[in-house]
C-alpha positions as CSV (number, residue, x, y, z in Angstrom):
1,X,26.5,37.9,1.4
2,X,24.6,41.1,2.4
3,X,22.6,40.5,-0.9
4,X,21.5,36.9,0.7
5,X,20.8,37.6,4.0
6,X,18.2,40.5,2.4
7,X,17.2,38.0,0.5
8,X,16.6,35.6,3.3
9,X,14.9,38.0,5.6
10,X,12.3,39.0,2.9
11,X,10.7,35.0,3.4
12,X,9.7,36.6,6.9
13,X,7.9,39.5,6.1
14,X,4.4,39.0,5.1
15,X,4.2,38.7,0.9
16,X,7.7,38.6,0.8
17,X,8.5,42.0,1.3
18,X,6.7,43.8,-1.7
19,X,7.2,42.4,-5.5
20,X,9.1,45.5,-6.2
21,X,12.1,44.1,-4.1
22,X,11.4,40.8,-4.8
23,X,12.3,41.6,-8.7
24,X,15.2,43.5,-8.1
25,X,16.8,40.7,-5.9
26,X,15.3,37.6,-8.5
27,X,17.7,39.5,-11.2
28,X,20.7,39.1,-8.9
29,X,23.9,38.3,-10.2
30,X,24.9,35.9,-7.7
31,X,23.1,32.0,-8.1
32,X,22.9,32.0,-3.9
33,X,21.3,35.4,-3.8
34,X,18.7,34.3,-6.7
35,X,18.4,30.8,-4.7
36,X,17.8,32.3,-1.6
37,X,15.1,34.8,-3.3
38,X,13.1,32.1,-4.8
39,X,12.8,30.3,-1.2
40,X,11.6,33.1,0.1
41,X,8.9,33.7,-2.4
42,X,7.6,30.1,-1.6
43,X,8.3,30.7,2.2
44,X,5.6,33.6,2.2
45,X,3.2,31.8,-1.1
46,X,3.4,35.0,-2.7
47,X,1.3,34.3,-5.7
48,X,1.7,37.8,-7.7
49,X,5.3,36.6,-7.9
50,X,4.5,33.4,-10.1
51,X,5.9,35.0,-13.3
52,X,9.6,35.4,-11.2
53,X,8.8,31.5,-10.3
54,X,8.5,31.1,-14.0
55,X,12.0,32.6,-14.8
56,X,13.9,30.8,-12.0
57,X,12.6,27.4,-13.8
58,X,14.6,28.7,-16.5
59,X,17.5,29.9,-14.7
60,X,20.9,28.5,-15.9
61,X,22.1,27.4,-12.7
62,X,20.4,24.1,-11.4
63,X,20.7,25.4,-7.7
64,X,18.2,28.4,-8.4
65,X,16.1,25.7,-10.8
66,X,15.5,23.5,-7.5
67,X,14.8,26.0,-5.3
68,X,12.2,27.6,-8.1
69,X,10.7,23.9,-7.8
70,X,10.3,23.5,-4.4
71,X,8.8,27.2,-4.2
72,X,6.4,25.8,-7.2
73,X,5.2,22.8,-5.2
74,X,4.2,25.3,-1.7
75,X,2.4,27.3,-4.3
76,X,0.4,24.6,-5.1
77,X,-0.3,27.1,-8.6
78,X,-1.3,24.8,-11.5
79,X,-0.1,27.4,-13.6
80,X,3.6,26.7,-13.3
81,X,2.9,22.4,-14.2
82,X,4.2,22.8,-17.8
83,X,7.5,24.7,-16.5
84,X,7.9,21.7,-13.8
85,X,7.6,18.9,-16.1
86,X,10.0,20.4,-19.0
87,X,12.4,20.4,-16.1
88,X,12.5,16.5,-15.9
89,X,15.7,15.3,-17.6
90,X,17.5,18.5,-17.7
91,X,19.9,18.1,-15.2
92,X,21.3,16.2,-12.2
93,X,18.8,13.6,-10.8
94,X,18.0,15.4,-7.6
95,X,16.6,18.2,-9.9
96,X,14.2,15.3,-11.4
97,X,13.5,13.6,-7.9
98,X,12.4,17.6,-6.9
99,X,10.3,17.9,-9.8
100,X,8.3,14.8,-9.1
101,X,7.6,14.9,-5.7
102,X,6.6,19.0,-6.0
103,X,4.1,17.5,-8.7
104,X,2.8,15.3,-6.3
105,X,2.8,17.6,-3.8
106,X,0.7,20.2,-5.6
107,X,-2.2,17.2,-6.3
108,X,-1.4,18.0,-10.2
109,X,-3.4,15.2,-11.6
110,X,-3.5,16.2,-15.3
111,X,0.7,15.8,-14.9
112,X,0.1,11.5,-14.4
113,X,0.0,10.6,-18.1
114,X,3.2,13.0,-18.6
115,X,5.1,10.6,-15.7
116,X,3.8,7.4,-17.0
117,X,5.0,8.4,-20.1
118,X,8.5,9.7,-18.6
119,X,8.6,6.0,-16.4
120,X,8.1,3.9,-20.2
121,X,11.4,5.8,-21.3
122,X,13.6,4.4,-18.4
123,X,14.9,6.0,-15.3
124,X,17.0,5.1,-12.1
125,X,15.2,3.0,-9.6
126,X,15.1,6.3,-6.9
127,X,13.1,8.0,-10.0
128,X,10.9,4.9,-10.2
129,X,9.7,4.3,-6.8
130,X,9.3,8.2,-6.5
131,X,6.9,8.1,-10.0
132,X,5.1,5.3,-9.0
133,X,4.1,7.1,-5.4
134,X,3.2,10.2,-6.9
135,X,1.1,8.3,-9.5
136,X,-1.1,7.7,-6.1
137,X,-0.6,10.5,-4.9
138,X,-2.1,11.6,-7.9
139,X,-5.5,9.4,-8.1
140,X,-4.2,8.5,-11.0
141,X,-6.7,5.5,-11.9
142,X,-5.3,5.4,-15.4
143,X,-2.0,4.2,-14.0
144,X,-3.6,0.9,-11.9
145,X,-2.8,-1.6,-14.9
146,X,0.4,-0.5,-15.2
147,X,0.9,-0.9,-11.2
148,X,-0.8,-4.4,-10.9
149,X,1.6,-5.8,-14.4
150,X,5.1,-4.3,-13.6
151,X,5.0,-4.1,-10.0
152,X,2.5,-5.9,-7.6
153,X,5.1,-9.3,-8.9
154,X,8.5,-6.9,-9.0
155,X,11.3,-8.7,-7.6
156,X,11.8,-6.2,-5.0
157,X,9.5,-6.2,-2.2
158,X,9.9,-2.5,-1.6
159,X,8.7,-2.2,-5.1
160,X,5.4,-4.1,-4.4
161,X,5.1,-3.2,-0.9
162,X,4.5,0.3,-2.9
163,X,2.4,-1.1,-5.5
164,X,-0.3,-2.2,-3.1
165,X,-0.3,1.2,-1.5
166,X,-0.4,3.1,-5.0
167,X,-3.2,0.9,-5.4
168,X,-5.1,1.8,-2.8
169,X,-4.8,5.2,-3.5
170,X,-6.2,4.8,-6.7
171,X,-9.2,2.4,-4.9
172,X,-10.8,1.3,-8.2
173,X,-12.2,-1.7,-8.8
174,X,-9.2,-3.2,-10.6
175,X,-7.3,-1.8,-8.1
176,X,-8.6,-3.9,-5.1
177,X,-8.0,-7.1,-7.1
178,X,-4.6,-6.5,-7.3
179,X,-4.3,-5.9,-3.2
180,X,-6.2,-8.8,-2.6
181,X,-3.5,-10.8,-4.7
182,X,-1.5,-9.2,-2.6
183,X,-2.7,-11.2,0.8
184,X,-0.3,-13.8,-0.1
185,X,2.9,-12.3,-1.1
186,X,5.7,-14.3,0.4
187,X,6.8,-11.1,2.0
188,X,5.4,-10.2,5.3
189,X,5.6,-6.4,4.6
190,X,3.5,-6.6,1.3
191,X,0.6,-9.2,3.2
192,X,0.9,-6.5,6.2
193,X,0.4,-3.5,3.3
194,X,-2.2,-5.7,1.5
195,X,-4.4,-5.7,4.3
196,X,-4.5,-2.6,5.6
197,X,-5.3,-1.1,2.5
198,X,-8.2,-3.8,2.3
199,X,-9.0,-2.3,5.6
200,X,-9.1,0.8,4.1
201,X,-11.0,1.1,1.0
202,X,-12.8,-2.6,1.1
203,X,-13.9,-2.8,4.3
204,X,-16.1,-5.8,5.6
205,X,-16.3,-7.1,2.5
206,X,-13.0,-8.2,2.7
207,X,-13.7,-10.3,6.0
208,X,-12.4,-13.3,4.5
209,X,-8.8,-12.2,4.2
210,X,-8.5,-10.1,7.0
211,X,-9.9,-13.1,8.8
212,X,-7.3,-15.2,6.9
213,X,-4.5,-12.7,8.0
214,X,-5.3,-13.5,11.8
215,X,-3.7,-17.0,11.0
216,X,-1.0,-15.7,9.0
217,X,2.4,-17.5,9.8
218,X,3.7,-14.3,10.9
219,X,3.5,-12.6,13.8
220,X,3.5,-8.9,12.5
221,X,1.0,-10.0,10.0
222,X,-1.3,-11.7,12.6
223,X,-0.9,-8.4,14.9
224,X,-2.2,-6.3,11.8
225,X,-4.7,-8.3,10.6
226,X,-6.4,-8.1,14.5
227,X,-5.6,-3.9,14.1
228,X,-7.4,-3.6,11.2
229,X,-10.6,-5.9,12.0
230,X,-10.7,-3.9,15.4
231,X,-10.8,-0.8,13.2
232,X,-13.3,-2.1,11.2
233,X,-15.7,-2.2,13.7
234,X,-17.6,-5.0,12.1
């Protein structure tokens, strides 16, 4: 417990308290002092400590593995993306969910044909939906087919409620077709997405629809449609 609490206590002093004591505490015996070390090294972004980052992804116990990850992700350092991504798959599926959103987190672009490739092989619908986010979160313009064909018709409207807004983060051409096939999903949460991403990354060349949304047979719909012409400015 002493061991933790030092641990703890080096995540508020500036670089994590020297890498000296940093490496004695990463080899700790105890998984909760280890744990605790790794958050700290994220707490304070110490980047001389990457290659202990790199051994905690490694670490046998998955409680020092998803601290290592989250630590990874306020890094932001590309140079751990390999370690992250051999991680999917090896444990619980909290240790995946962590992986995927600290890839998204770090803006790791190159990782979005690794997690397309990881969706194709099958996972649980939380791994999904967190996949298909971080492909936007990503840019990931490679992955916009894949969106508009499996998704923008899923049979969950959550699932294409987050299609049109992966779209729009991906804003290519192909892209905005897909949204604007969106303006008449029968649900009003996915018409409501549809247009403010039209809003967004069409603009007043999507008049027409927006315009259309104003007569929408729902009110939430109609009350967006007038937010995001008013936005427009048009």
């Amino acid at each position: 417990q002493s061991r933790r609490r030092a641990a703890m206590l080096l995540g508020c002093l500036k670089q994590g308290g020297g890498i000296e004591n940093l490496r004695l505490l990463c080899q700790d015996d105890e998984p909760e002092v280890r744990a605790e070390l790794v958050r700290s090294i994220g707490k304070q972004q110490v980047s001389q400590a990457v290659p202990l980052l790199c051994r905690a992804l490694c670490d046998p116990e998955e409680s020092v593995r998803e601290a290592a990850v989250l630590a990874a992700a306020e890094l932001g350092d590309a140079m751990l993306l390999d370690e992250l991504l051999a991680l999917l798959g090896s444990g619980r599926e909290d240790l995946d969910y962590c992986v995927i959103r600290a890839v998204g987190d770090m803006g790791a672009r190159e990782a979005g044909s690794f997690l397309v490739g990881h969706l194709a092989g099958g996972v649980s619908r939380q791994l999904e939906y967190a996949i298909v986010e971080t492909l936007g979160k990503l840019a990931y313009r490679e992955a916009s087919e894949l969106v508009v064909r499996r998704y923008l018709n899923h049979a969950d409207p959550d699932f294409r409620r987050l299609a049109v807004y992966t779209l729009g983060e991906l804003a290519d051409q192909e892209s905005l077709k897909g949204v604007e096939e969106a303006v008449g999903d029968p649900h009003w949460s996915v018409r409501i997405a549809a247009l403010r991403v039209l809003g967004k990354i069409g603009g007043g060349r999507e008049l027409p629809l927006l315009l259309r949304g104003v007569n929408d047979a729902d009110a939430m719909v109609r009350k967006h449609a007038i937010t995001v012409l008013g936005e427009l400015r048009n």
